[in-house]
Each structure stands twice: as C-alpha cells, then as structure tokens.
C-alpha positions in Angstrom: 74.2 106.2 119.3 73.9 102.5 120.2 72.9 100.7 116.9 72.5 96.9 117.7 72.6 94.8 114.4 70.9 91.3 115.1 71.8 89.0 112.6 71.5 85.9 114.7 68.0 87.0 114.9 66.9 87.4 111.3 69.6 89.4 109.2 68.6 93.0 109.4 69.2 95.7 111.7 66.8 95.6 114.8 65.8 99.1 114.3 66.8 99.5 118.5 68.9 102.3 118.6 68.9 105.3 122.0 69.7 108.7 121.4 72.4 109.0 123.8 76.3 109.6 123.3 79.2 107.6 124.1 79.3 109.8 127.5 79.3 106.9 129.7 76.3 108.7 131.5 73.6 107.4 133.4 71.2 107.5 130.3 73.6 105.7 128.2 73.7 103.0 130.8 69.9 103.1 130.5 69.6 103.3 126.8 72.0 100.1 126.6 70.0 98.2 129.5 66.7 98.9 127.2 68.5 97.6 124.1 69.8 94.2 126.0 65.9 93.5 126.8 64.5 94.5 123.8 66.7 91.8 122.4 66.5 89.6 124.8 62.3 89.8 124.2 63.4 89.3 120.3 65.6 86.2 121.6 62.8 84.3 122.9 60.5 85.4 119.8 63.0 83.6 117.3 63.9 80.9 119.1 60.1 79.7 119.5 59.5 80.5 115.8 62.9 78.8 114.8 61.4 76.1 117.1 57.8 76.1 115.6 58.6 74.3 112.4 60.1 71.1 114.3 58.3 71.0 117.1 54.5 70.8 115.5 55.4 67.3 113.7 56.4 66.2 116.8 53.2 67.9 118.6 54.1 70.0 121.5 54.0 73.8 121.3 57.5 75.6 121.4 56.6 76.6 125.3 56.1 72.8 125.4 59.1 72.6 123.9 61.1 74.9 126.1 60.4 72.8 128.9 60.5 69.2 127.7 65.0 71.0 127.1 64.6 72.6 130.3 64.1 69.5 132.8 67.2 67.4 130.4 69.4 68.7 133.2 67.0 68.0 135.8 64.1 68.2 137.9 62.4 71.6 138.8 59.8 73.3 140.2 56.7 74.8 138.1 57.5 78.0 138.8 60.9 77.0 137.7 59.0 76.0 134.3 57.5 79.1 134.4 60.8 81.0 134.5 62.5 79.2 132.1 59.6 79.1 129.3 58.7 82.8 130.2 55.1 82.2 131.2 53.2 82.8 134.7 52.9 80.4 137.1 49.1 79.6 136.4 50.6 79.0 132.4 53.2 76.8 133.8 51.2 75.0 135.6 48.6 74.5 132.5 51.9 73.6 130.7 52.6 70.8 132.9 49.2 69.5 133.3 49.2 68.5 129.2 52.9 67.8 129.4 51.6 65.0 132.5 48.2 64.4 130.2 50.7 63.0 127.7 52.7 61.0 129.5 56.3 63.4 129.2 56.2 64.3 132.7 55.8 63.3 136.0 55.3 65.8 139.0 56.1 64.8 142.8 55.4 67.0 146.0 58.4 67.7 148.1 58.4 65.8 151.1 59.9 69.2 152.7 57.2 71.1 151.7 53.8 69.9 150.7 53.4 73.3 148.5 56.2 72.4 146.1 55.6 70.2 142.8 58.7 69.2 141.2 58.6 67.7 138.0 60.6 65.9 136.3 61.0 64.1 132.9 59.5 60.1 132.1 61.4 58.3 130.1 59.2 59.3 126.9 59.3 62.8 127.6 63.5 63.1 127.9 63.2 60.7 124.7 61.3 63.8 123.1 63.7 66.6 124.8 66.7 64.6 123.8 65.4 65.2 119.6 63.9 68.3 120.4 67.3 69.8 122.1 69.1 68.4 118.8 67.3 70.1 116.5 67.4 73.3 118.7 71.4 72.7 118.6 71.5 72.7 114.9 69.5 76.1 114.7 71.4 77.8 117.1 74.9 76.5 115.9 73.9 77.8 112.6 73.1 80.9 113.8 76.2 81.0 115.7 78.7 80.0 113.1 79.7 83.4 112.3 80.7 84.1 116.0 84.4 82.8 117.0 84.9 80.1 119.9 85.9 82.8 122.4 82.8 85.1 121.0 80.4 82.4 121.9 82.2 81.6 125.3 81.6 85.3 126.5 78.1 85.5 125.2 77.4 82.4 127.2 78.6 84.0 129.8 77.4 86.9 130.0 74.1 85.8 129.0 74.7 83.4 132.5 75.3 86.7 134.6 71.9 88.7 133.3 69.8 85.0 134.5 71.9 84.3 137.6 73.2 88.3 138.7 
C-alpha cells in the first residue's frame, strides 16, 4: 500500500492510500500518480488558508495573493495568472481587473500580438508582494524545518519537473 503522511500539510495522515502492491505494475504507477495530485490539490488548499490569516489585513484574497508573488519574478500573461493561481482564464482575468482597480498592477498589450495582455507589477503592488512573499516564506520554512537541505532541494525539484515536464 502507498500511505502518504502529510505533515507539512496539517499533522495527520492524509487518509490517501491505493490498494495496490509494491509490484511496480501499471496500477501502482496509477495509484501513486492519484496520490501526487490529490496532494498537490491539498497543497494549494493549505497554502491559501495558511495564507488567509495574513493576507485579509492587508486586503487581497489569497488568489490575490498568489499572484501579487507570482509577477515578483516578472511579467506574465493572464492566462499565465491563471495557471499559477489555479483559476480559469475568465477568473484570471477578473483577478487582474481588481488587482488594476487598485492600483498593484498594470497590464500592457504585446506589440507582437494585439491578443496578449501582459501584466506586470506597479511599484505599490511588488511593495505588497515583497511583504506578502515574506510572510509566505516564514510559513513555508516552518513547515519545512523538519525536511533536510538536500530533502528540500529534491522536492524543489521535483515539484519543478511535474510544472515544467
């Protein structure tokens, strides 16, 4: 059986266990790709309500949120927004409108391509990414403390080669 214990995500057993053996069959492979997205669903969960409690003083939603840490790096489309945050590209696009509404944004059409809207952060809104990512750090290194250097390397990694295969 394939018992995955989360306790970056609360503590407690995940309850996401497959019936299949340690065969190295094809429904073992499929029992262990069902766990990885279950968790990965529970991933995004806690991270926007670890992120709920700092972000409503500050008022922006954690999807807000998500995106204000999203465009530190850089520019990107809405449906970029929409892929980061995990909304649809009408929701992103909402998103955006009362991230621009507020000042945090600013969106410009590509020159290449009249149909693409970049957006990018004002000086305000990377202001309010640059606190939000901090606190964001702080939950995640402590939720992270228990895993080694090198554990946290590979889950970085791997986690890079599910989002970028």
């Amino acid at each position: 059986m394939i018992a995955i214990n989360d306790d970056l995500l609360g503590g407690k057993a995940s309850g996401i266990e497959s019936g299949a053996d340690a065969q190295g069959d094809a429904s073992t492979a499929s029992a262990r790709g069902m766990d990885v997205l279950l968790l990965a669903f529970q991933i995004h969960g806690r991270f926007s309500a670890l992120l709920a409690p700092e972000c409503r003083p500050l008022g922006v939603t954690p999807n807000e949120a998500m995106a204000l840490m999203a465009l530190v790096r850089g520019a990107l489309p809405v449906s970029g927004i929409g892929r980061v945050v995990g909304i649809r590209p009408n929701g992103a696009s909402v998103l955006v409108d009362r991230l621009d509404g507020r000042g945090l944004v600013r969106r410009t059409r590509s020159r290449r391509d009249n149909r693409v809207v970049s957006v990018e952060l004002t000086e305000e809104g990377a202001s309010l990414a640059a606190i939000l990512s901090e606190k964001a750090s702080e939950q995640l290194r402590a939720g992270l403390a228990p895993a080694s250097v090198e554990e946290q390397r590979m889950l970085v990694e791997i986690l890079q080669r599910l989002v970028h295969p």
